[in-house]
N, C-alpha and C positions, 0 to 999 in steps of 0.2 A: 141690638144685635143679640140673638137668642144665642145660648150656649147649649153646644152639643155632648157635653162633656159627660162621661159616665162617671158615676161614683162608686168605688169599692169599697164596701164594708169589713175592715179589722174584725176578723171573727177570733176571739179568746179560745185557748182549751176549752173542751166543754167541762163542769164540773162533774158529771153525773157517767162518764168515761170512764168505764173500768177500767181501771192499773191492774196492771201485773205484780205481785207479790208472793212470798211463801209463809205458809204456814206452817209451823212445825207444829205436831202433836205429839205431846210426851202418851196420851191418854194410847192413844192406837198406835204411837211408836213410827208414825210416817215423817216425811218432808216432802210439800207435794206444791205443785202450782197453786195461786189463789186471786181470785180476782176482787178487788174492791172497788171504789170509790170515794172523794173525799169529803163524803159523809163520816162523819166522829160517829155515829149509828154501826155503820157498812165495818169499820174498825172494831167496833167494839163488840159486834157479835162476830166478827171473825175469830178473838181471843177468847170470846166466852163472858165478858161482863166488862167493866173500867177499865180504861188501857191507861198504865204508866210506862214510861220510855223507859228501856230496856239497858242498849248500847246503842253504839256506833260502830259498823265497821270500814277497815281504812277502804272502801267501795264510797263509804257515806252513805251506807245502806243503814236505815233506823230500823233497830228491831223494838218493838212495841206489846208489851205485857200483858194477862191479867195483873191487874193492882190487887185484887183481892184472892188472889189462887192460893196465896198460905191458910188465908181463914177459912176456905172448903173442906168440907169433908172428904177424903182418900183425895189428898192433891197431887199429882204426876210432875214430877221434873225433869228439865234435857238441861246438859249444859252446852253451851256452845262455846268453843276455846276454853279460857279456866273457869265462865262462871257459869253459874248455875242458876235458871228461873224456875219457878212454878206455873205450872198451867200452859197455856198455848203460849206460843210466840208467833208476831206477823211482820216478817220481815219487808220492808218496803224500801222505794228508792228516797236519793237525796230530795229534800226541799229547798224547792229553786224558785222563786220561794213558795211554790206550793208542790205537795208531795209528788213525786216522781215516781215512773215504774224500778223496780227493783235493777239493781243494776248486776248483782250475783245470781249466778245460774243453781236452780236446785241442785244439779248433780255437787256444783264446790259444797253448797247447803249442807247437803247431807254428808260430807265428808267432812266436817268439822261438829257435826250434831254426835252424842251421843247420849240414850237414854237409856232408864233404869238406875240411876240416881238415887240413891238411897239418902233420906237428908233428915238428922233432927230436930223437927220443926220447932220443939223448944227452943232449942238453943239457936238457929234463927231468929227467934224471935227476940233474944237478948242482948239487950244493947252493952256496947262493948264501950271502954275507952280507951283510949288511947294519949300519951302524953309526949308531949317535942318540947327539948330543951332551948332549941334556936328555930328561928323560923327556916334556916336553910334546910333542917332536918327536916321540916314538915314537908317544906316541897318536894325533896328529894323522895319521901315517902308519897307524895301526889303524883310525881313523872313515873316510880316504878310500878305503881297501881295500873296510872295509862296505859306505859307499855306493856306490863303484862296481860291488859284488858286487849290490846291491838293484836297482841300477836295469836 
């Protein structure tokens, strides 16, 4: 008895499907729509060279760095909420578990960006320590970092 059965083929995301992301550029001072791919290439020339992860915002939107925007010559900073990067930033969505489109809209983007950031790269660059007498201390200083990194 022949089968007349059709078969439907499970087609995956495609990889090569640009996302939606924002770029923020300290250099030209915008926040603007951006399209990628999850090409680690497509990323990495969107920031301008190495991407190291940035933050998290509570969106679960990953913002992604230049790694080496301190070692440039005249390097541009924005910070977003209290912290502060060097170089572009490429805001993207959650990974689920592969990168997602951005789930923040440029306009919130730009209302939490500010740049002209004035920073001494020296002293960036200086490692700092720090000492905790109990380990509750330490955590307590690891949950207010978060928070103040969330809010």
């Amino acid at each position: 008895m022949a089968s007349n059965s059709t078969k439907i083929a499970k087609i995956g995301p495609q990889l090569s499907a640009p996302l939606r992301a924002i770029l923020i550029d300290p250099f030209r001072r915008v926040v603007e729509a951006h399209g990628v791919d999850h090409r680690l290439a497509s990323l990495q020339a969107a920031v301008g060279g190495n991407i190291a992860w940035g933050t998290e915002l509570r969106t679960g939107d990953v913002l992604y760095v230049d790694d080496e925007a301190l070692l440039k010559r005249n390097p541009a900073f924005f910070a977003l909420g209290r912290r502060t990067f060097a170089g572009c930033g490429l805001l993207v969505g959650p990974e689920r578990p592969r990168m997602t489109d951005v789930v923040s809209t440029v306009e919130e983007i730009a209302k939490r960006v500010r740049f002209g950031i004035a920073m001494d790269v020296d002293k960036l660059l200086t490692a700092k320590c720090t000492t905790f007498e109990t380990s509750e201390e330490f955590f307590k200083y690891l949950r207010r970092q978060r928070d103040e990194e969330l809010e």
